[in-house]
C-alpha positions in Angstrom: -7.3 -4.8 -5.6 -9.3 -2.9 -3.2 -7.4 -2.8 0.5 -7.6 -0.7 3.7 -5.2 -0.3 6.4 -5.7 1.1 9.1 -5.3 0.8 13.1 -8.3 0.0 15.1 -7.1 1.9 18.4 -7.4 5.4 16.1 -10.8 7.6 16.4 -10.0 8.9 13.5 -9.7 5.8 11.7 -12.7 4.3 12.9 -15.1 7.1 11.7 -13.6 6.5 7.8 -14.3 3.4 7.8 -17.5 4.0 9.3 -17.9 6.7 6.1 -16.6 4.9 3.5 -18.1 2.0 1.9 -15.1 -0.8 2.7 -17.7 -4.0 1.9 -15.7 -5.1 -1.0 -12.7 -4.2 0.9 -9.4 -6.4 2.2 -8.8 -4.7 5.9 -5.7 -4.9 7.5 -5.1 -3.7 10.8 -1.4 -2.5 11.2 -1.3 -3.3 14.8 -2.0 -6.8 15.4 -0.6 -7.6 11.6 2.2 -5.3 10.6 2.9 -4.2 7.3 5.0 -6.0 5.3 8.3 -5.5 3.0 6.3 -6.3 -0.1 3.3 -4.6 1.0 5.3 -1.1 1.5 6.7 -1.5 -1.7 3.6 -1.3 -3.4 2.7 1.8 -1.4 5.1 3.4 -2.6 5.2 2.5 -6.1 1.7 3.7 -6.4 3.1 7.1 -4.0 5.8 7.7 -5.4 7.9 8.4 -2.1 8.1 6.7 1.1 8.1 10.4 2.9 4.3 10.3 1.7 3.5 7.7 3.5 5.1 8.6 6.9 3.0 9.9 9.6 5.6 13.0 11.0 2.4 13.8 13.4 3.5 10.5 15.1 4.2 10.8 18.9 7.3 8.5 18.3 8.3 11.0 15.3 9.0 14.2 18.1 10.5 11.6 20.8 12.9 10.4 18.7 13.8 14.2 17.4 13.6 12.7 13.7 12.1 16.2 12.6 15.9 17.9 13.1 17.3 14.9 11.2 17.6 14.7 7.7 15.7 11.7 6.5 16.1 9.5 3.4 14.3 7.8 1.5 15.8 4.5 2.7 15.3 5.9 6.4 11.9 6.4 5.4 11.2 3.1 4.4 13.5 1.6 7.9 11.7 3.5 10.6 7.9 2.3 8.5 8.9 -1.0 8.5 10.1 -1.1 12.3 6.9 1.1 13.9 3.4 0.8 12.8 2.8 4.6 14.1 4.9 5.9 11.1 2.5 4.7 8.7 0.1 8.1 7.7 -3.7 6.4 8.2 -5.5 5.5 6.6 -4.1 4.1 3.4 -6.7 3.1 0.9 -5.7 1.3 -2.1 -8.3 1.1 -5.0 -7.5 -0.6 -8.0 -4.1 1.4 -9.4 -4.3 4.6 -6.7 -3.4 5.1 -3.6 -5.4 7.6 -1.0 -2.6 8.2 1.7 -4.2 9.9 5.5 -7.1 11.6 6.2 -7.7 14.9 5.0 -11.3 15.7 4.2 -10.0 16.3 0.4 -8.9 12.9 0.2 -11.4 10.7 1.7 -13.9 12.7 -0.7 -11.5 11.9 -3.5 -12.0 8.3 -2.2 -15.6 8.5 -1.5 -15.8 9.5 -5.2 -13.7 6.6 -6.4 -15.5 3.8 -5.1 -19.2 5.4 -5.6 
């Protein structure tokens, strides 16, 4: 399986996909079709941990003071099922592996994937 999302209303999303070679790629932008149950449990069985797929850079993340909360796993998983902004983007799925944000070490660990 080779799947991208993402949310079109992020510069920083946009120029990825620009990068990267998504032609053989399922896109799905988080927005306009949110993630679902099913789909976040694969994330994370290929992560490992729902706390490496939330964004904590997230606007909503400071305005709901969830940084001087201690957060679960399962409140993890609650708050990126109910807000598209907690999802860390862009997640990449190729094959078996997940490539979680975008840090220049992992889109060139992606790049060097799918080259």
């Amino acid at each position: 399986m080779r799947k991208v999302y993402f949310l079109q209303t992020c510069d920083t999303c946009r120029r990825i996909l620009k990068e990267v070679n998504t032609a053989n790629f399922e896109q799905q932008e988080i927005k306009t079709t949110p993630v679902t149950l099913s789909q976040l449990e694969t994330m994370h069985h290929l992560s490992g941990s729902y706390e490496a797929l939330f964004n904590k850079r997230a606007k909503l993340y400071a305005s709901m003071d969830l940084k001087n909360k201690s957060l679960s796993e399962a409140d993890f998983k609650k708050h990126l099922l109910e807000e598209y902004t907690f999802l860390k983007r862009p997640v990449f799925i190729v094959d078996n592996e997940i490539f979680i944000g975008n840090s220049k070490k992992v889109i060139t660990e992606l790049k060097s994937k799918i080259n």
